[in-house]
VOTOR-23917 format. One record per atom (N, C-alpha, C): x, y, z; atom name; residue number from 1. Coordinates in steps of 0.1 Angstrom, whole numbers, m for minus. Example, Ala and Ser with C-alpha at 12.3 -4.5 7.8 and 13.67 -1.06 7.14 Angstrom:
% VOTOR-23917
<rec <132; m57; 78>; "N"; 1>
<rec <123; m45; 78>; "CA"; 1>
<rec <132; m33; 78>; "C"; 1>
<rec <128; m22; 71>; "N"; 2>
<rec <137; m11; 71>; "CA"; 2>
<rec <129; 0; 79>; "C"; 2>
//
This chain:
% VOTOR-23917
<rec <m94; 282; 59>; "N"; 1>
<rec <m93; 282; 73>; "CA"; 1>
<rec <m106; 277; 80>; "C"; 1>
<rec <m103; 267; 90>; "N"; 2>
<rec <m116; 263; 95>; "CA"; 2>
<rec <m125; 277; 102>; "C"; 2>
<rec <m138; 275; 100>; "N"; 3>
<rec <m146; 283; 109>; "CA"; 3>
<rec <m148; 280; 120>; "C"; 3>
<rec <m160; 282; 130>; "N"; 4>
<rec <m168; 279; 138>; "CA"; 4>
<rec <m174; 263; 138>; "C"; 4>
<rec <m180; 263; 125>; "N"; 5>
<rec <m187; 254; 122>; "CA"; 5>
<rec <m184; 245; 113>; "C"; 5>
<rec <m168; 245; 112>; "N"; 6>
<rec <m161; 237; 106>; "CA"; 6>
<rec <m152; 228; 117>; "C"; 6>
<rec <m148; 215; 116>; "N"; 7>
<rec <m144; 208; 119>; "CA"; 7>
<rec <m131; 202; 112>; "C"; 7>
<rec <m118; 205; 119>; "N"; 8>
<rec <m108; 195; 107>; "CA"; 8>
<rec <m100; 185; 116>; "C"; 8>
<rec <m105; 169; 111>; "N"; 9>
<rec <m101; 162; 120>; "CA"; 9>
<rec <m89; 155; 114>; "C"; 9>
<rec <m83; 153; 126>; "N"; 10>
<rec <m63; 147; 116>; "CA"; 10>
<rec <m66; 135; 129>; "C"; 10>
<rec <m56; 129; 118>; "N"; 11>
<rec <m51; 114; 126>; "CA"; 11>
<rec <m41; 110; 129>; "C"; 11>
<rec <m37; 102; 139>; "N"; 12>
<rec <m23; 98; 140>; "CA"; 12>
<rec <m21; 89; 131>; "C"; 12>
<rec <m9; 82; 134>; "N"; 13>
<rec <m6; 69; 122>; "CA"; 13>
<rec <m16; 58; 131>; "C"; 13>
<rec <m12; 57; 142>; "N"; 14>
<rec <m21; 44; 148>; "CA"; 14>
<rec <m33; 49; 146>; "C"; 14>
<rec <m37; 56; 147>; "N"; 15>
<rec <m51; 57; 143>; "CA"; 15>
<rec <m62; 56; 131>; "C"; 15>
<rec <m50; 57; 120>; "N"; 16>
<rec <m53; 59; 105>; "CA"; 16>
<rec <m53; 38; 101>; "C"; 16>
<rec <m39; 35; 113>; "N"; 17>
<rec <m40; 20; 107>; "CA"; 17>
<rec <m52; 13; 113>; "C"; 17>
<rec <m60; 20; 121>; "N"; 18>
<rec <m68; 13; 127>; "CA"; 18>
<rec <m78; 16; 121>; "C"; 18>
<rec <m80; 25; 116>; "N"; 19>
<rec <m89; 27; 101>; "CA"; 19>
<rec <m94; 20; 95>; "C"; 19>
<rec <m85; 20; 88>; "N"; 20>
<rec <m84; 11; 73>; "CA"; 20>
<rec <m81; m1; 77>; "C"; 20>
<rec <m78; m9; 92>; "N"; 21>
<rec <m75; m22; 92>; "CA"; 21>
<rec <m62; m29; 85>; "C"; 21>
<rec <m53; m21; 88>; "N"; 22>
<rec <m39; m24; 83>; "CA"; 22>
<rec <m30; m21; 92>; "C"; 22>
<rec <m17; m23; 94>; "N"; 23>
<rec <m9; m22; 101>; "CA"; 23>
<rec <1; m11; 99>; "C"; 23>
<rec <4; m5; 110>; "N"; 24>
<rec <11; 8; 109>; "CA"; 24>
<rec <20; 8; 102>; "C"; 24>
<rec <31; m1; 101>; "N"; 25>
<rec <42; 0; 89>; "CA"; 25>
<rec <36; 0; 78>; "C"; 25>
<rec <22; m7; 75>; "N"; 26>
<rec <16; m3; 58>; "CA"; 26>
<rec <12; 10; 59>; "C"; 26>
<rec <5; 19; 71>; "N"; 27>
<rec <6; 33; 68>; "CA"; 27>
<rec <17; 39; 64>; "C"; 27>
<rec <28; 40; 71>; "N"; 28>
<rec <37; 46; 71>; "CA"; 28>
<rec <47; 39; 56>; "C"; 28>
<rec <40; 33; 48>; "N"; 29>
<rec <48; 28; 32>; "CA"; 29>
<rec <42; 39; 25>; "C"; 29>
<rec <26; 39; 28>; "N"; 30>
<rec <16; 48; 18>; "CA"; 30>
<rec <21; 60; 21>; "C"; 30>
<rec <22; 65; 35>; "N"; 31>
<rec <27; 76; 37>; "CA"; 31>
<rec <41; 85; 27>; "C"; 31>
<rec <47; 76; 29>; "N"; 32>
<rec <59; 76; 17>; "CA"; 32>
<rec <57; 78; 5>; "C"; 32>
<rec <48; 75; 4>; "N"; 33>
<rec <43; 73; m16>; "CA"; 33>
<rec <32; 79; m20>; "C"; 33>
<rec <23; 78; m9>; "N"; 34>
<rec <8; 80; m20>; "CA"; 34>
<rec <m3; 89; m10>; "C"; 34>
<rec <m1; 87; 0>; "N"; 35>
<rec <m10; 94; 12>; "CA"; 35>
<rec <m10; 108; 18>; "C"; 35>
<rec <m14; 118; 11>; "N"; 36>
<rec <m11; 130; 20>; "CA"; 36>
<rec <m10; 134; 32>; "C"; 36>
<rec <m1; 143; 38>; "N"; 37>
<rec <1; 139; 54>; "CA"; 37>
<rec <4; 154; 55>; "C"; 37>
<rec <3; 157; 66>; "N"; 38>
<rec <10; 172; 74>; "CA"; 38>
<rec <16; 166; 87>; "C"; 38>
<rec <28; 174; 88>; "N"; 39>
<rec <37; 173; 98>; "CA"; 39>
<rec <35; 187; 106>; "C"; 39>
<rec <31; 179; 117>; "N"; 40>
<rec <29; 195; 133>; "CA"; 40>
<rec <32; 191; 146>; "C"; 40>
<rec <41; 201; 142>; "N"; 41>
<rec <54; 198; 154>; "CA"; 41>
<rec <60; 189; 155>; "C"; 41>
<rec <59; 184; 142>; "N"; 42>
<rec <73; 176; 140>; "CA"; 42>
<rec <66; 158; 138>; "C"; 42>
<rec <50; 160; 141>; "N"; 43>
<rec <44; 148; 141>; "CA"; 43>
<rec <38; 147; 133>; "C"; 43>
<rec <35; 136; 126>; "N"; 44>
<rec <31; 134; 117>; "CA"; 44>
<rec <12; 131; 116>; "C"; 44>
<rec <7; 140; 111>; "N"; 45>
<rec <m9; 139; 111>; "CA"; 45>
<rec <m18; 138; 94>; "C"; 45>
<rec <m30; 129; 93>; "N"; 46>
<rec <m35; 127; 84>; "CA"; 46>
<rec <m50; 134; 85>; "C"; 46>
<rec <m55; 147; 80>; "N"; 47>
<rec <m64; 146; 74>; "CA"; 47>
<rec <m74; 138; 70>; "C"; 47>
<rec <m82; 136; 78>; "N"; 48>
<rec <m96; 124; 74>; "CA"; 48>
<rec <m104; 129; 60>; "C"; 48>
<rec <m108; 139; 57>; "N"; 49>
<rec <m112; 143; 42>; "CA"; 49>
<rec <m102; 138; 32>; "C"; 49>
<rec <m87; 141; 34>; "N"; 50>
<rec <m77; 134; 23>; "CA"; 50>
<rec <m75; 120; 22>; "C"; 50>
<rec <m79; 115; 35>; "N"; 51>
<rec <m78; 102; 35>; "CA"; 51>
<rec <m90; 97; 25>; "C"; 51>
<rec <m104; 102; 32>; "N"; 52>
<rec <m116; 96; 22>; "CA"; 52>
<rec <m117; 100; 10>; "C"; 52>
<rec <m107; 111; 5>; "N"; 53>
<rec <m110; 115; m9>; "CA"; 53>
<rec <m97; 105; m19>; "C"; 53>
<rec <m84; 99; m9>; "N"; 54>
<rec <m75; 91; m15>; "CA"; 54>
<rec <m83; 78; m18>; "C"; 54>
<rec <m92; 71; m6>; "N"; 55>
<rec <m100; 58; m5>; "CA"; 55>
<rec <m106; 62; m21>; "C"; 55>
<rec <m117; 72; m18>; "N"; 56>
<rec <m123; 68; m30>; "CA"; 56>
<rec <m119; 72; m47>; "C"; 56>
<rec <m108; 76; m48>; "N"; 57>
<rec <m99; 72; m58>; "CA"; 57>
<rec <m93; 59; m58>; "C"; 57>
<rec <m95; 54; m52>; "N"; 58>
<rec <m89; 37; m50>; "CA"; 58>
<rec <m96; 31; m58>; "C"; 58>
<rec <m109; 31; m54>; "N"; 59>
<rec <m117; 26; m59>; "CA"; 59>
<rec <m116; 15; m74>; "C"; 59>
<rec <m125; 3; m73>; "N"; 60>
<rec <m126; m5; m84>; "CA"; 60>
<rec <m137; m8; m89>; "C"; 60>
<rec <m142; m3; m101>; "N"; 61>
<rec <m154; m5; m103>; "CA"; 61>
<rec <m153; m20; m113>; "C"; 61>
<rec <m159; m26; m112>; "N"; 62>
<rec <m160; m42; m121>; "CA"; 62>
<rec <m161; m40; m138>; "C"; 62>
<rec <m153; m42; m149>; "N"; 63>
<rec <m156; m42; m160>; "CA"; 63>
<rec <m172; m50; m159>; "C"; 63>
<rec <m183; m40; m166>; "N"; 64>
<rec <m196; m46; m173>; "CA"; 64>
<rec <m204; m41; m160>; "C"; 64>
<rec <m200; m31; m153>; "N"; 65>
<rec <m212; m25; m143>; "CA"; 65>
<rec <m215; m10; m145>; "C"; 65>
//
């Protein structure tokens, strides 16, 4: 549970596409598949820690680095 000095920031979908510089219907495919999300009140919100912790599983490191 958040504290005092805890902060939990959620996103909308337009806001998450504006993120990442993609378009809301490509949110809402990952959403479907790969992106964790919570639904409150019915709306659909993303967690910015799950988001940066999905990014950096994304991640590509170059064979020979």
């Amino acid at each position: 549970m958040p504290t005092d000095t805890t902060t939990v920031e959620l996103l909308t979908i337009a806001e998450l596409a504006k993120m990442l510089k993609i378009s809301v219907m490509s949110v809402r495919r990952l959403q479907g598949a790969r992106i964790p999300f919570l639904k409150v009140g019915g709306s659909v919100r993303f967690l910015k820690r799950d988001i940066l912790a999905y990014l950096e599983n994304q991640r590509v490191v170059p064979i020979g680095q």
